[in-house]
Backbone as JSON Lines, residues from 0, in Angstrom:
{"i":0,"aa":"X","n":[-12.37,29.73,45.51],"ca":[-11.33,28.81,45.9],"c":[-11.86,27.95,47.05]}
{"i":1,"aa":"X","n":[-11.52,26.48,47.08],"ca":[-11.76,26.07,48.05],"c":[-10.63,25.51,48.94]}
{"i":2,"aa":"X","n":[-11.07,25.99,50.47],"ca":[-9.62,25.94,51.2],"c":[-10.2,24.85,52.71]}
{"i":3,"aa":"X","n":[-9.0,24.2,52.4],"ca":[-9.09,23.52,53.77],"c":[-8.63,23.8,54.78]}
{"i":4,"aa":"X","n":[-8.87,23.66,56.15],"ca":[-8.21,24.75,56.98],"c":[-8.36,24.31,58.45]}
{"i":5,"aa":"X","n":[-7.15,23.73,59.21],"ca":[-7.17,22.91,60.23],"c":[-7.0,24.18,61.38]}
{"i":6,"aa":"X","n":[-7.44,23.81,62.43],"ca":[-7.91,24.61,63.77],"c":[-8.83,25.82,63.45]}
{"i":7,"aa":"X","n":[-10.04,25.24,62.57],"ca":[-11.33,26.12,62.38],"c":[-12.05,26.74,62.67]}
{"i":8,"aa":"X","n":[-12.0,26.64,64.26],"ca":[-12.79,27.05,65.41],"c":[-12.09,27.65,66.25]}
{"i":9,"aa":"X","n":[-10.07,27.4,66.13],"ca":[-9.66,28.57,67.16],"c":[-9.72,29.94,66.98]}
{"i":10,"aa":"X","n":[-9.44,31.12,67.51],"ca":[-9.22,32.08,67.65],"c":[-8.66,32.75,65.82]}
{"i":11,"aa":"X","n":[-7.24,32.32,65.53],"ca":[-6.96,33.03,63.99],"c":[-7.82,32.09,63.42]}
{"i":12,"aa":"X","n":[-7.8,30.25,63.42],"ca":[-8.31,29.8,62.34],"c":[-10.13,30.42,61.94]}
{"i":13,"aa":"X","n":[-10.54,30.92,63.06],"ca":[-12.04,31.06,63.0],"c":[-12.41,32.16,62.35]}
{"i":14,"aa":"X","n":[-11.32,33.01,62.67],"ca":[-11.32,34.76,62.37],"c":[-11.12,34.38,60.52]}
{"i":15,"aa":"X","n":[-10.06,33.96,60.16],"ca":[-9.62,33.21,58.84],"c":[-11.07,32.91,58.18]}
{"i":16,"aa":"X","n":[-11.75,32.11,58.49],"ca":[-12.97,31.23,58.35],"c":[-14.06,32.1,57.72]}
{"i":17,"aa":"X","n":[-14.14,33.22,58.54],"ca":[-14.92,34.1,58.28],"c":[-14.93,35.18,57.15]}
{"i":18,"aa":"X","n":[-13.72,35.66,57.41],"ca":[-12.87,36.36,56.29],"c":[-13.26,35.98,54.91]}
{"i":19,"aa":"X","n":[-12.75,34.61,55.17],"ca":[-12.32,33.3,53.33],"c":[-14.22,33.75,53.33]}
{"i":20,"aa":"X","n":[-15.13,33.15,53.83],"ca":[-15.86,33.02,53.92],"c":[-16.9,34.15,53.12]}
{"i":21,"aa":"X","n":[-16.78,35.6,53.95],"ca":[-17.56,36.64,53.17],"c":[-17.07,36.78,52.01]}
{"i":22,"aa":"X","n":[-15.75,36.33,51.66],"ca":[-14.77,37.02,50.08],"c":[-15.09,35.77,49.24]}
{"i":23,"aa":"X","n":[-16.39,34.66,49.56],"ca":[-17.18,33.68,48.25],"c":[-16.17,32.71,48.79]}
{"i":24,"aa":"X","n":[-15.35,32.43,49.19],"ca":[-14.4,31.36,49.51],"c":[-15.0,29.8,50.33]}
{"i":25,"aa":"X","n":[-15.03,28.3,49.97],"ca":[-15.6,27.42,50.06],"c":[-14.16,27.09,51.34]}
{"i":26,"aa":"X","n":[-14.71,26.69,52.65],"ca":[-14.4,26.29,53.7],"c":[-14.52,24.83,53.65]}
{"i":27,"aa":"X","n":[-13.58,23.76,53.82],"ca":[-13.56,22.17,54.36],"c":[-13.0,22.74,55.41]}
{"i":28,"aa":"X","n":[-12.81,22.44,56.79],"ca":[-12.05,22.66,58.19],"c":[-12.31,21.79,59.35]}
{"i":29,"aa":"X","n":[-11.03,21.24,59.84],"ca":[-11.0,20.15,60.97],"c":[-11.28,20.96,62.38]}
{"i":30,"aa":"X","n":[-11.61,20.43,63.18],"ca":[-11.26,21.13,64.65],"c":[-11.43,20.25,65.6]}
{"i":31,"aa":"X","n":[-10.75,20.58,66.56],"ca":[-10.47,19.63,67.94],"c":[-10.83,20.35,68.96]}
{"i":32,"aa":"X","n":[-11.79,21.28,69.5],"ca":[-12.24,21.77,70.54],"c":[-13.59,21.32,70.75]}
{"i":33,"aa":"X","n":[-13.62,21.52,72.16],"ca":[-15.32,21.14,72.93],"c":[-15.79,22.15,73.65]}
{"i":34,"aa":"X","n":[-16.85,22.26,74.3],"ca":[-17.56,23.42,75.09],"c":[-19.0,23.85,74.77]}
{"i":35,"aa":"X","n":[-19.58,24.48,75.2],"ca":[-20.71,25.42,74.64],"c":[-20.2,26.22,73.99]}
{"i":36,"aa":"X","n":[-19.29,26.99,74.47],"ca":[-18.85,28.36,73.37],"c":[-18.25,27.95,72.32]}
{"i":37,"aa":"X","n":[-17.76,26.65,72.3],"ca":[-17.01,26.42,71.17],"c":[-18.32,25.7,69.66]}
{"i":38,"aa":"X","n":[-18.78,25.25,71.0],"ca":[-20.06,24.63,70.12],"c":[-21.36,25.71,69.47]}
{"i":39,"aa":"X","n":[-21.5,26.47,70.0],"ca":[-21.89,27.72,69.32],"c":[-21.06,28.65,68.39]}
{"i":40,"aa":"X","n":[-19.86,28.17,68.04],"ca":[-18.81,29.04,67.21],"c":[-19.35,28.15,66.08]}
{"i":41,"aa":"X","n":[-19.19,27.08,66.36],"ca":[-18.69,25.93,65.36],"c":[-20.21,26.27,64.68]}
{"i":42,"aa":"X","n":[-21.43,26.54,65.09],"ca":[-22.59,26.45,64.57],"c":[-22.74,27.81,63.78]}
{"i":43,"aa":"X","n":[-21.92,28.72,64.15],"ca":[-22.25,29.75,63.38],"c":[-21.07,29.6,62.47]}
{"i":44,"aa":"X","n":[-20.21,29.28,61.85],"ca":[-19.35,29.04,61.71],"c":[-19.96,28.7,59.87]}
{"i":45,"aa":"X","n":[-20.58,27.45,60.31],"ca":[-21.51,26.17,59.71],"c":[-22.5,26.96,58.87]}
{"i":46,"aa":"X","n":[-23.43,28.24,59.64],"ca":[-24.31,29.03,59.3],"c":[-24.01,30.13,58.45]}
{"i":47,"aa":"X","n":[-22.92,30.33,57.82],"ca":[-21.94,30.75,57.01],"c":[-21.94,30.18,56.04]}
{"i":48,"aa":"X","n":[-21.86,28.83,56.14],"ca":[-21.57,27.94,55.03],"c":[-20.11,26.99,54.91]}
{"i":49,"aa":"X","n":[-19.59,27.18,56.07],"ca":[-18.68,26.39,56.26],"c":[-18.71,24.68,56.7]}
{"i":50,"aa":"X","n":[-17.93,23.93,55.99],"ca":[-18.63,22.87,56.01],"c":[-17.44,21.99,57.15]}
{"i":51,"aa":"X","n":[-17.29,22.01,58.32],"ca":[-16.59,22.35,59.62],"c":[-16.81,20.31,60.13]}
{"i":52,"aa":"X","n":[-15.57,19.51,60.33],"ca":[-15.54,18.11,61.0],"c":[-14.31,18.32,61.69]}
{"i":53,"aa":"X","n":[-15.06,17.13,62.98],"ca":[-14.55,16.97,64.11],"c":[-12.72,16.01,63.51]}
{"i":54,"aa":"X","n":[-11.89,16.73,63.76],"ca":[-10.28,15.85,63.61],"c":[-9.3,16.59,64.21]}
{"i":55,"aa":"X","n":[-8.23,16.16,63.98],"ca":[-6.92,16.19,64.64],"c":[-6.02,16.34,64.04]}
{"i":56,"aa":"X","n":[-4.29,17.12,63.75],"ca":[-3.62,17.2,63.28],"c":[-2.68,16.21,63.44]}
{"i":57,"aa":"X","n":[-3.08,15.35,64.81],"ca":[-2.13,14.21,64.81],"c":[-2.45,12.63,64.2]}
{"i":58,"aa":"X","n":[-4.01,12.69,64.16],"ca":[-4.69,11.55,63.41],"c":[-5.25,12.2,61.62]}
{"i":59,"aa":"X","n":[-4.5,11.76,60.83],"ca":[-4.63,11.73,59.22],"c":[-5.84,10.96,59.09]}
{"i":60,"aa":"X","n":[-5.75,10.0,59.61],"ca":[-7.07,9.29,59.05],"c":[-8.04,10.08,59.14]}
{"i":61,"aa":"X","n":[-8.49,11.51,60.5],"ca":[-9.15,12.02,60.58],"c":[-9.9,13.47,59.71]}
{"i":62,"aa":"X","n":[-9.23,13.45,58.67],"ca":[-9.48,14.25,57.63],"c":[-8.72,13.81,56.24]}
{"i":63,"aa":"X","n":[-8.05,12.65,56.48],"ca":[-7.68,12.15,54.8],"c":[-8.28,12.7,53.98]}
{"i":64,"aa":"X","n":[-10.06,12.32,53.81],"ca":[-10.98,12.36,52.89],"c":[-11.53,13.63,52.43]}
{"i":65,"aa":"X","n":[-10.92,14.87,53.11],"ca":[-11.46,15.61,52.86],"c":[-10.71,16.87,52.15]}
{"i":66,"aa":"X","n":[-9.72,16.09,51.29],"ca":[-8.61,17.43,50.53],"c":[-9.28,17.15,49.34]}
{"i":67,"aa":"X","n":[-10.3,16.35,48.99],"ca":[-10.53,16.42,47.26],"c":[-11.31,17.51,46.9]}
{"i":68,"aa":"X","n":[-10.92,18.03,45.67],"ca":[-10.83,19.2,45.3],"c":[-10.24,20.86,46.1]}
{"i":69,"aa":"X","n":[-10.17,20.55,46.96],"ca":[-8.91,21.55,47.88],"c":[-7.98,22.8,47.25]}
{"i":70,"aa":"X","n":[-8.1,23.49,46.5],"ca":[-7.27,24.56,46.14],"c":[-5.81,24.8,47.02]}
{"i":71,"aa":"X","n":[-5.92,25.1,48.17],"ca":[-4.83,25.45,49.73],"c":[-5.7,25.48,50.83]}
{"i":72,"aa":"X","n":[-4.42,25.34,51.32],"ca":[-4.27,24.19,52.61],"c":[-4.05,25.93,53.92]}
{"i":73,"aa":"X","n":[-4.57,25.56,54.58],"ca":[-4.35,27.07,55.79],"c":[-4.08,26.31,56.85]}
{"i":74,"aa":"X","n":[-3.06,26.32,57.77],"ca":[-2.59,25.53,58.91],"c":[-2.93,26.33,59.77]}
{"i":75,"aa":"X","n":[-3.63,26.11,60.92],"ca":[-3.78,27.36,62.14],"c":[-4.4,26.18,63.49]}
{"i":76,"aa":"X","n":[-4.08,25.75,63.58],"ca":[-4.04,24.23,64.43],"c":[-2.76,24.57,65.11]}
{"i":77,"aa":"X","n":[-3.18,24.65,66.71],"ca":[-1.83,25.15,67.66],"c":[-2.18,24.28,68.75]}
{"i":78,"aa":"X","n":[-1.07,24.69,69.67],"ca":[-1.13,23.85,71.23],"c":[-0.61,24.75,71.81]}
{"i":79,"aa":"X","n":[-0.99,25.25,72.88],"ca":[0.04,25.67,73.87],"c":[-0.21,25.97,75.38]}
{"i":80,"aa":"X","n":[0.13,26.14,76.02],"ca":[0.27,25.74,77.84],"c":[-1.09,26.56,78.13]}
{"i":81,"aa":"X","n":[-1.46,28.03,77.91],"ca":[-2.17,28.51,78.64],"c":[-3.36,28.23,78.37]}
{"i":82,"aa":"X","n":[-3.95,27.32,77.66],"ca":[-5.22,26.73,77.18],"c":[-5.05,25.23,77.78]}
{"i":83,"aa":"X","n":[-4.11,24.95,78.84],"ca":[-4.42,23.73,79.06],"c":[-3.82,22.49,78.75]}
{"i":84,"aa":"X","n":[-3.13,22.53,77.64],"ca":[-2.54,21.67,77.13],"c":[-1.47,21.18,77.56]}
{"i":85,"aa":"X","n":[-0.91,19.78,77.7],"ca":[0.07,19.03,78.17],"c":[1.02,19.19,77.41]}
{"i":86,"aa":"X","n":[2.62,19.17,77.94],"ca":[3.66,19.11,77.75],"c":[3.75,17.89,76.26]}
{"i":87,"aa":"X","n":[3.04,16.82,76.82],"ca":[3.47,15.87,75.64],"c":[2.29,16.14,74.56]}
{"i":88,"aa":"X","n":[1.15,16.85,74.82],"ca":[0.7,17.13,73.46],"c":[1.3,17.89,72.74]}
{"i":89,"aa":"X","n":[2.01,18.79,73.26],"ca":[2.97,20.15,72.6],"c":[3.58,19.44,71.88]}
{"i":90,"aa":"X","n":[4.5,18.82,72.29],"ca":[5.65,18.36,71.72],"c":[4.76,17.42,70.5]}
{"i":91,"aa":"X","n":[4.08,16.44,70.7],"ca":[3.35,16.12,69.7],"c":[3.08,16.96,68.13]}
{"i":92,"aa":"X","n":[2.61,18.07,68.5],"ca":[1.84,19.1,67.37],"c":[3.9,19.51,66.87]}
């Protein structure tokens, strides 16, 4: 199956990633984080075989292109205060 799967690199979406991943499962996945650690997730992630781009749940344009052939859709793309995040991004997501 191939699954697309927005917040790829957080915490459930990554754990998810891995999972889909050993059980033959084909990964498309957006993510919106930065860092070294995040940037070393994202590479092992990749080294898996996950095929992992930089987007946003609030910009479409930023993954339009990438539901063709898509089986399901896994939502795990969050916001919330103790990571930093602003009041008006919350409300945004």
């Amino acid at each position: 199956m191939r699954i697309f799967v927005t917040g790829a690199t957080g915490f459930v979406g990554g754990h998810f990633v891995e999972r889909a991943l050993a059980r033959g499962h084909q990964i498309v996945g957006i993510y919106n984080s930065s860092g070294p650690q995040k940037q070393a997730f994202r590479e092992y992630l990749k080294s898996l075989g996950a095929e992992l781009h930089p987007g946003s749940i609030l910009d479409t344009d930023s993954f339009a292109g990438l539901f063709a052939n898509v089986d399901c859709v896994c939502h795990f793309a969050a916001a919330f205060r103790e990571s930093g995040v602003d009041d008006a991004s919350i409300s945004a997501v």
